[in-house]
Residue frames relative to the residue before (quaternion, step in Angstrom):
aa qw qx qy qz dx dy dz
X 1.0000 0.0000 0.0000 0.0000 0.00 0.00 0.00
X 0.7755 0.3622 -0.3851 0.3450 3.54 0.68 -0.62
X 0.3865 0.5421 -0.4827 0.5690 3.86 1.46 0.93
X 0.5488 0.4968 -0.3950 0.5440 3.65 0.66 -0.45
X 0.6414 0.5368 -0.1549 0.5258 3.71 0.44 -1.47
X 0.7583 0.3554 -0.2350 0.4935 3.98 0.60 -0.59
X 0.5700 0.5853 -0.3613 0.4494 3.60 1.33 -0.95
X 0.6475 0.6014 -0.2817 0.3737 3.27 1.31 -1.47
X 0.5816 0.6672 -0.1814 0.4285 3.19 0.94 -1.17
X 0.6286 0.5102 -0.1911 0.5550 3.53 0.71 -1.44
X 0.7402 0.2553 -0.2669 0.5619 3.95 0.43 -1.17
X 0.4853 0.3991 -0.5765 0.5223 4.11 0.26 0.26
X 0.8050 0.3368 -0.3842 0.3016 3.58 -0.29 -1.04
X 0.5662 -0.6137 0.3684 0.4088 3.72 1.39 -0.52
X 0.2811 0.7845 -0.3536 0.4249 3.36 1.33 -0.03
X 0.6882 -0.2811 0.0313 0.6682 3.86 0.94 -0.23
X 0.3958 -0.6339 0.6352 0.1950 3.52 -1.79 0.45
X 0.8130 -0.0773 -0.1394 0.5600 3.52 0.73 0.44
X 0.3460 -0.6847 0.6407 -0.0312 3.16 -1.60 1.53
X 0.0930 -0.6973 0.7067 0.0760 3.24 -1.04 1.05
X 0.2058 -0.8031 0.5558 -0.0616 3.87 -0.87 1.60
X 0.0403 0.7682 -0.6151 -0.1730 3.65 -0.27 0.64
X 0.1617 0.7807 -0.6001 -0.0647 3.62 -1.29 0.36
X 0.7269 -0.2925 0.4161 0.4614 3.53 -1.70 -0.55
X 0.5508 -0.6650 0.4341 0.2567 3.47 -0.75 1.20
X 0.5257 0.6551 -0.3411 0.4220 3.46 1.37 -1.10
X 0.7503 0.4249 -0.2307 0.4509 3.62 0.78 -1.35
X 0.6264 0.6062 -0.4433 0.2089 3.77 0.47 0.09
X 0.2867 0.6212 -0.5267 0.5045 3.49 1.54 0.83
X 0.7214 0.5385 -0.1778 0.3975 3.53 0.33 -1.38
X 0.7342 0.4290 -0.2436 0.4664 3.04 0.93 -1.23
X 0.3907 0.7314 -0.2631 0.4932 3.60 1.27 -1.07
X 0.6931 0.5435 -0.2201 0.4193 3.51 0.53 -1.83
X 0.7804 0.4540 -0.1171 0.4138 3.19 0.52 -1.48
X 0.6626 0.5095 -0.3358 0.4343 3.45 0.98 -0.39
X 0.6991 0.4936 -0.1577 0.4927 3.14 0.98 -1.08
X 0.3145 0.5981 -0.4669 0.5704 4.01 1.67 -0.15
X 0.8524 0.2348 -0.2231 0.4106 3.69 0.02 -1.73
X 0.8069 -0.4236 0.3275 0.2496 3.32 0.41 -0.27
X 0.6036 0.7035 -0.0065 0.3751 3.24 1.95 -1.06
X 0.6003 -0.6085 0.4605 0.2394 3.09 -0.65 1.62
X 0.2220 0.7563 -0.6134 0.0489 3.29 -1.20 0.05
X 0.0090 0.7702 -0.6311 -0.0919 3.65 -1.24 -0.13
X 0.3931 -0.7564 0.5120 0.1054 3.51 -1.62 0.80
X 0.0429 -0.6963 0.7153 -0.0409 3.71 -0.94 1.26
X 0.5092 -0.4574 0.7129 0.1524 3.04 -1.78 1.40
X 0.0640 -0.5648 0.8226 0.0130 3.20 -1.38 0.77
X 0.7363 -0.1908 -0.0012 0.6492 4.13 0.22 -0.69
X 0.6625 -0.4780 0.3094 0.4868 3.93 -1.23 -0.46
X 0.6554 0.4589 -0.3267 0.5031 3.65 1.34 0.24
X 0.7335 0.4760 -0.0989 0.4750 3.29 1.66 -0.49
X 0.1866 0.8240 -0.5344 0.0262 3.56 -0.43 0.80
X 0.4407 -0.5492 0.6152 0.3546 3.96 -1.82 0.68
X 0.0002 0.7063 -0.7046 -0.0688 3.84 -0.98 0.39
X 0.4430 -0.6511 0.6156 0.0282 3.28 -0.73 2.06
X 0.4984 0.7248 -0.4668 -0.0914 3.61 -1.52 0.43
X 0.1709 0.8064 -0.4778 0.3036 3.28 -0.11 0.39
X 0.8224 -0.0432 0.1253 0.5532 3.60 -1.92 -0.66
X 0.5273 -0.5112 0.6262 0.2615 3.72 -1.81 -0.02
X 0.7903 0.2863 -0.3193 0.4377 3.38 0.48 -0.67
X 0.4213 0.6929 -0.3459 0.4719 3.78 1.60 0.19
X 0.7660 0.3497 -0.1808 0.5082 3.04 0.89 -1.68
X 0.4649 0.6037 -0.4656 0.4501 4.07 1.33 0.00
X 0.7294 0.4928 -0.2627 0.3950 3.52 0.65 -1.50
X 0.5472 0.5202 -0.4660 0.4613 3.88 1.42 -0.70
X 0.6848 0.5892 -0.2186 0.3690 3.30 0.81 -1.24
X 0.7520 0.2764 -0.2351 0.5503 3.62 0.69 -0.57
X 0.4293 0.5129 -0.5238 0.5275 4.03 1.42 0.87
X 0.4326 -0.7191 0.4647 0.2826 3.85 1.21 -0.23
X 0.7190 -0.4889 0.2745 0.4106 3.16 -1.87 0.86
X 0.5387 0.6745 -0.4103 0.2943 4.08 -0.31 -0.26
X 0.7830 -0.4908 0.3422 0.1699 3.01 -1.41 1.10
X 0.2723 -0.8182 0.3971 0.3142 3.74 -0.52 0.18
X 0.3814 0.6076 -0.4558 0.5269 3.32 1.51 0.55
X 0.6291 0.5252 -0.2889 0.4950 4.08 1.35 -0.37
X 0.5138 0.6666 -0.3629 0.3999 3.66 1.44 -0.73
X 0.4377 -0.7943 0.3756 0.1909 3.11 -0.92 1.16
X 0.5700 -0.6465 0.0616 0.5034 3.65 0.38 -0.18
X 0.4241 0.7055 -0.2607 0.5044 3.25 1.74 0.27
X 0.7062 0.5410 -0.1380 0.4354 2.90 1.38 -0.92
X 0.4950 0.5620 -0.1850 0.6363 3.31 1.86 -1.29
X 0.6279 0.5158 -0.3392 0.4740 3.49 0.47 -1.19
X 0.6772 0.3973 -0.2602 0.5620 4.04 0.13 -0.96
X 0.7973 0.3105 -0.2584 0.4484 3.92 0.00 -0.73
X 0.5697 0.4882 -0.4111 0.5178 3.46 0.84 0.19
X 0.7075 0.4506 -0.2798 0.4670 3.39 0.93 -0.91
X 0.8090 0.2773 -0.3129 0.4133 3.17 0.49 -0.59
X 0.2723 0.6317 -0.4757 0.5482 3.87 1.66 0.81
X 0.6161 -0.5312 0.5434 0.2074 3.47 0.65 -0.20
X 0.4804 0.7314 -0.4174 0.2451 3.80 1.16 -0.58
X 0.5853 -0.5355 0.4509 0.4090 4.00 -0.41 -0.30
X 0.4165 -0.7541 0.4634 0.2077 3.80 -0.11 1.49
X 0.6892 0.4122 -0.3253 0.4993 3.79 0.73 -0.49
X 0.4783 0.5011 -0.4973 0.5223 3.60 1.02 -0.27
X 0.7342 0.4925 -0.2568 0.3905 3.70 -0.16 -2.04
X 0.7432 0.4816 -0.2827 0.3685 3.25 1.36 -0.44
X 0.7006 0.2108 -0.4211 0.5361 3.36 1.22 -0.14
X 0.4717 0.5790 -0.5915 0.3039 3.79 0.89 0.13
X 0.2537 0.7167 -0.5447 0.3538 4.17 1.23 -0.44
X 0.7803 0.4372 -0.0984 0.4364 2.15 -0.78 -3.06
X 0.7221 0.3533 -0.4960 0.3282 4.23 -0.58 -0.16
X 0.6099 0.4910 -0.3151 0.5363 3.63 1.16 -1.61
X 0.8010 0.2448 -0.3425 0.4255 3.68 -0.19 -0.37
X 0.6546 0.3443 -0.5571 0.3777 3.62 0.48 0.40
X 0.6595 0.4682 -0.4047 0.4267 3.61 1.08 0.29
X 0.3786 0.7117 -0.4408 0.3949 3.43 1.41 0.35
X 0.7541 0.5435 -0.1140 0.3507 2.14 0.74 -2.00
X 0.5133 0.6507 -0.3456 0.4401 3.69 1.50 -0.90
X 0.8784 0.2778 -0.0854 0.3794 3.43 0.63 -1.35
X 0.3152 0.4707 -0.6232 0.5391 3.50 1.78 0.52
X 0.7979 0.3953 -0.3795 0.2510 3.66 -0.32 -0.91
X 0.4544 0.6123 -0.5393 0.3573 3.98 0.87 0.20
């Protein structure tokens, strides 16, 4: 919780507009709690039934997570990774050559 509690921090000060949190499934009451205290958008992805991604940040951030659908981010296509990395704040030349790798191995395994 007190990474949850710092992420928060980080989006109040502006520092990023959307936070991608993994934790213990148990803790997403608490966490929940705390978002909703500040005010803050947010959304929940199973990752396993003990494990979950907790999305939060900007509205129109937490719209775009939402409209990439329920599903793992190992399932994101590479366009998709590409946009949620960027907008995580990640390094744009990285996301850029991490793309160009995920979509030439898509691209491998659309064509089998």
């Amino acid at each position: 919780m007190e990474v949850l509690i710092h992420h928060i921090y980080e989006y109040k000060k502006g520092l990023r507009h959307l936070v991608l949190h993994t934790l213990d499934a148990s803790l997403l009451h608490k966490a929940e709690l705390k978002l909703q205290q500040q005010g803050i958008d947010y959304i929940v992805r199973y990752v396993t039934c003990s494990k979950i991604n907790l999305f939060f940040g900007n509205k129109d951030c937490i719209r775009i997570v939402d409209k990439i659908g329920d599903k793992t981010l190992n399932e994101y296509t590479p366009e998709e990774d590409f946009v949620l990395g960027t907008m995580l704040g990640y390094d744009r030349l990285q996301q850029c050559k991490r793309y160009l790798k995920r979509k030439e191995t898509f691209n491998s395994f659309s064509h089998r």
